[in-house]
N, C-alpha and C positions, 0 to 999 in steps of 0.2 A: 745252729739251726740250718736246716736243707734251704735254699731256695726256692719255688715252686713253679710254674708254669700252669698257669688254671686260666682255659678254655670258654669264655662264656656265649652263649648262643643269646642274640639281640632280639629279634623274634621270638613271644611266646615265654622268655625269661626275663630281662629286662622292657620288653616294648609290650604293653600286655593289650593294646588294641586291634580291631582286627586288622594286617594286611592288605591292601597298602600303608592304611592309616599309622602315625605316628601318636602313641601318648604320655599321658607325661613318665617319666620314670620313677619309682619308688626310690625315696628319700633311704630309706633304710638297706635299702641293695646299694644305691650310691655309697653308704655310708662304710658298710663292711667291705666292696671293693677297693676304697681308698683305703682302709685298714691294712686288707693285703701287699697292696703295693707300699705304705708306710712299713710295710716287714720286710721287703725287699724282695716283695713275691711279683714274677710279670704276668700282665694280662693281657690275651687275645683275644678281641670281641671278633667273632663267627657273625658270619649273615649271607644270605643268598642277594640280600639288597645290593646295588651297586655301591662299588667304595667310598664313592665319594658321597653320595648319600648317605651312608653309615659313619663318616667321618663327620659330615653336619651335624649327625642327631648328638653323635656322642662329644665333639670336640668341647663342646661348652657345659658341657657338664664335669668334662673331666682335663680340663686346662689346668687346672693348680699341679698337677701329679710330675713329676720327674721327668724325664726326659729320659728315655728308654727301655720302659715298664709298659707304655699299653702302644698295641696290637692291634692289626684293622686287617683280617682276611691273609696273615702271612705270620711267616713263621717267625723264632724269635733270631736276630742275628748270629746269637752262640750255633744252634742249632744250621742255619746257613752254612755256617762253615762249615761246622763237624761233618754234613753231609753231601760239603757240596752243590749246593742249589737249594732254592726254595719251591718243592714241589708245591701238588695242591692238595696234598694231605696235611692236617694242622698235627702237631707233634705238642700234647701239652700230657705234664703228670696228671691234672682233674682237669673234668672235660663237664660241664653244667651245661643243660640241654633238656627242654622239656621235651623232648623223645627218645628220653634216656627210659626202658622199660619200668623202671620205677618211679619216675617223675609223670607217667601217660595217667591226665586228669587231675593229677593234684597239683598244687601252685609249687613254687619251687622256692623250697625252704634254707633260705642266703646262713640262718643262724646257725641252722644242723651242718650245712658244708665249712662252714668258720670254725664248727668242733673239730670237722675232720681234717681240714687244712692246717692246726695247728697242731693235730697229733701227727698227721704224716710228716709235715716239716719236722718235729722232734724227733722222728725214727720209731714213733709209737705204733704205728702201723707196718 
C-alpha cells in the first residue's frame, strides 16, 4: 500500500464556524483522519491562521497520533529533503479544501475521500 500525503484545509473543512471564530470539530472527520494516519498516511492541516494558533486548535484533538504523521502549514520532512527547502507551496498526493471547484457549497464529504484514499493508496487510481 502507497503511503499518502492528504492536505487538509482547517478553515471551512474542519473548523465550520465563521472566521475568526473557532468551533468544535466533527467527531467523524476526527475520526477518519486518525484512520489515515493509523494506515501510515501523513497529514498536513493548511490555514491562513497563524501557526501557532492552528497548533492550539488542533494539538488537543490530535495528541494520541504518532509522532511524524501530522503537519501544521509545512511540508512533509521526506519532501524537504528531496527538494531542498521547505517552500511555501504544500506538496501533498490529496489536497481537501472547501475551494476545491467541486467542494464550492457543499459540506465536505470525509467518507467519499476515505473511498478514494484507499483506492489511490492500492494503485486503484
Amino acid at each position: 500500500m502507497k503511503k499518502l500525503t492528504i492536505s487538509i484545509d482547517f478553515d471551512g473543512v474542519l473548523n465550520m464556524a465563521e472566521y475568526p471564530e473557532i468551533g468544535e470539530i466533527d467527531s467523524e472527520k476526527i475520526r477518519i483522519i486518525r484512520k489515515w494516519t493509523d494506515r501510515g498516511h501523513q497529514i498536513i492541516f493548511n490555514s491562513c491562521r497563524p501557526a501557532g494558533e492552528l497548533l492550539m486548535c488542533l494539538c488537543g484533538i490530535f495528541t494520541y497520533m504518532p509522532h511524524g504523521y501530522l503537519y501544521y502549514n509545512e511540508n512533509t520532512p521526506e519532501n524537504i529533503k528531496k527538494y531542498g527547502g521547505d517552500c511555501r507551496k504544500i506538496y501533498a498526493d490529496v489536497y481537501i479544501d472547501d475551494h476545491n471547484i467541486l467542494q464550492i457549497g457543499k459540506p465536505v464529504d470525509f467518507e467519499l475521500y476515505d473511498k478514494m484514499i484507499r483506492r489511490l493508496a492500492h494503485g486503484e487510481v
